[in-house]
N, C-alpha and C positions, 0 to 999 in steps of 0.2 A: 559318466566319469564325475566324482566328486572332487570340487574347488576346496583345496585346503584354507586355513582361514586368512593365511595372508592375501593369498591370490583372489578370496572371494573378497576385501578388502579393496583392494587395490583396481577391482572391474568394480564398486561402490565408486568411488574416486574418479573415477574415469567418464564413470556416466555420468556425472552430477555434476562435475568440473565447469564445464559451460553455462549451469543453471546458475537464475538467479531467481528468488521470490521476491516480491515490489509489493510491501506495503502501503497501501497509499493514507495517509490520514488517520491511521488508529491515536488519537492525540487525547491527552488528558480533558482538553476545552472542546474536546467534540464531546466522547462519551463520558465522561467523571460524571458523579452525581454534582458535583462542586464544581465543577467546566463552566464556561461561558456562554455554551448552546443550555446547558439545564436550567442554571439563571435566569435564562431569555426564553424558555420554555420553548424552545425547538426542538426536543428530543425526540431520539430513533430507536424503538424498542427492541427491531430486528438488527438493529447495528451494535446494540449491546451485547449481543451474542456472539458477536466478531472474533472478539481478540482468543477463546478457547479451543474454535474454529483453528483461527491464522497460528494459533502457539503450535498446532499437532501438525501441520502441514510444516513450518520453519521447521522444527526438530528433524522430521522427517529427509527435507532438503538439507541440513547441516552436519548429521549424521552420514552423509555421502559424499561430504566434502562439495556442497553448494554451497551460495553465498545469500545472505536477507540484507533487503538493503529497504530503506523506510526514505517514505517523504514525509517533510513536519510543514504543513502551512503555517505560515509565517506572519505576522504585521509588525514589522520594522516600526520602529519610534522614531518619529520628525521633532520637529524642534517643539520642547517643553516635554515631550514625550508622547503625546498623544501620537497614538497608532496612525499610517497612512492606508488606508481603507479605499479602495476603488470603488468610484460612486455607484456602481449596480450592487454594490456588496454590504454598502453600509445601508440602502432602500431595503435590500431583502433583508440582512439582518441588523436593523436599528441598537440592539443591545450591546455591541461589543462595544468596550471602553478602553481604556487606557490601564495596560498589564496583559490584556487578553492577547493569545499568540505569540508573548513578546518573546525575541529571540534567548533560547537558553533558560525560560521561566518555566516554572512547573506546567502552566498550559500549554505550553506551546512541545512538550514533550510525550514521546510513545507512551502510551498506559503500561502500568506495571507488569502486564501478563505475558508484556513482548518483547521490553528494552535490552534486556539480558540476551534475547538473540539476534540482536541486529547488528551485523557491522559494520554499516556507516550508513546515514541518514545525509539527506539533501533540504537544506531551507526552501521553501518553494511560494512564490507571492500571486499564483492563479491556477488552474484546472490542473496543469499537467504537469507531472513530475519530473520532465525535461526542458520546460521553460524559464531560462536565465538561472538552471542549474546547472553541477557539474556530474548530473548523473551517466551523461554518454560518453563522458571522459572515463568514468573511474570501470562503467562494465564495459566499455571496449579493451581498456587497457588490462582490465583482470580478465580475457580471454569469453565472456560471459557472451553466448548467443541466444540464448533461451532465457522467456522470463514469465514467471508463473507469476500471476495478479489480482489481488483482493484490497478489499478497504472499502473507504466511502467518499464521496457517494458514487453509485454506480452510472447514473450520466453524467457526472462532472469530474472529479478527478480520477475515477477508475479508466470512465471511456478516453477522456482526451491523452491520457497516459498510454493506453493500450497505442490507440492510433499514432501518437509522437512515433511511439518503438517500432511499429509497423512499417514508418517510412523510413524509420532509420535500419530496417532488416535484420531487430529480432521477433525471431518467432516469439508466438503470443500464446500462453492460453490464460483464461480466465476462471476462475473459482468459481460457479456462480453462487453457490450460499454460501461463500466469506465476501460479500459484497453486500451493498446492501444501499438501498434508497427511501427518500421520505413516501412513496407510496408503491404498492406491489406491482401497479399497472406500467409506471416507469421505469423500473426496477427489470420487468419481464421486457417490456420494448428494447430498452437498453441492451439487454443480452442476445435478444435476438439478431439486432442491428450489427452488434460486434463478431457476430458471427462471419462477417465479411471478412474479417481483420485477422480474424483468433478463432483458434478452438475456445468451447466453454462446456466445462463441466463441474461437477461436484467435488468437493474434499474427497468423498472416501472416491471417488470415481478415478481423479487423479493420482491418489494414496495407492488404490489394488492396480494402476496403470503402469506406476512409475516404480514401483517394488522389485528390486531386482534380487 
């Protein structure tokens, strides 16, 4: 029996309603040429690839009536403005200054391939994108059980993000090549690990999975 185009419309809606996609970190000052990781010559060749990845997967999820919801790591301005940077973070990366991450500035914002599909972003000041955010507020209260997960990096704000949602009881799956890490060894560890947690598969894997 064929679904006339409302009714196949409206089972679109229905499946997707619960979903959410969690970008983690696609940010101007991670990947921009002009960012404050490229400045500081910390750059991620496989992370640059991210956002054309994460665009066809959101479109996909919003087209069905799902939600994109982005985390922006953040560094708040203390008094004079200098950024407050927690001391493991200013050891590993020495370069960030004062403007870098700053709330609402162009670095501290989703790169241009993705911002048009997000509808609401979380400021976030470590690993995970539920820590001293109001992200389990706003997807419990939109009904959202399910969160499909990509970004960077893949053992720091991808994994501890996944595992937040895990103890807070949503299912998880994870992208594994819209994620990405400064080396492929940690990168593959990382997905393996979270396999505890979460399914983990590909774009197009989840793409012919979730096609209705």
């Amino acid at each position: 029996m064929k679904l006339d185009s409302n009714r196949l419309s409206a089972s679109l809606e229905s499946n997707f309603s619960k979903v959410a996609l969690l970008i983690v970190d696609l940010q101007n000052d991670f990947l921009h040429p002009e960012g404050a990781y490229a400045r500081g010559g910390a750059t991620n060749d496989k992370a640059l690839s991210l956002p054309l990845k994460v665009q066809t997967v959101a479109r996909h999820i919003k087209e069905r009536g799902g939600m994109v919801v982005s985390s922006q790591f953040t560094l708040w301005p203390g008094i004079g403005g200098e950024p407050l940077i927690s001391e493991h973070l200013s050891k590993l990366r020495p370069f960030l200054r004062k403007g870098d991450f700053k709330p609402l500035g162009w670095g501290q914002q989703n790169v241009d391939e993705l911002k048009d599909l997000i509808d609401f972003s979380v400021c976030k000041v470590a690993y995970s994108a539920f820590f001293n955010t109001q992200l389990d507020w706003v997807l419990t209260r939109a009904g959202i059980k399910e969160l499909v997960v990509c970004g960077i990096v893949t053992n720091g704000g991808v994994a501890s993000s996944v595992r937040d949602a895990h103890v807070r009881d949503f299912r998880c799956t994870v992208l594994s090549d819209a994620c990405a890490a400064f080396s492929d060894q940690v990168h593959e560890t990382s997905l393996a690990d979270l396999k505890t947690v979460a399914s983990v598969m590909t774009c197009d894997a989840y793409l012919s999975s979730s096609h209705v």
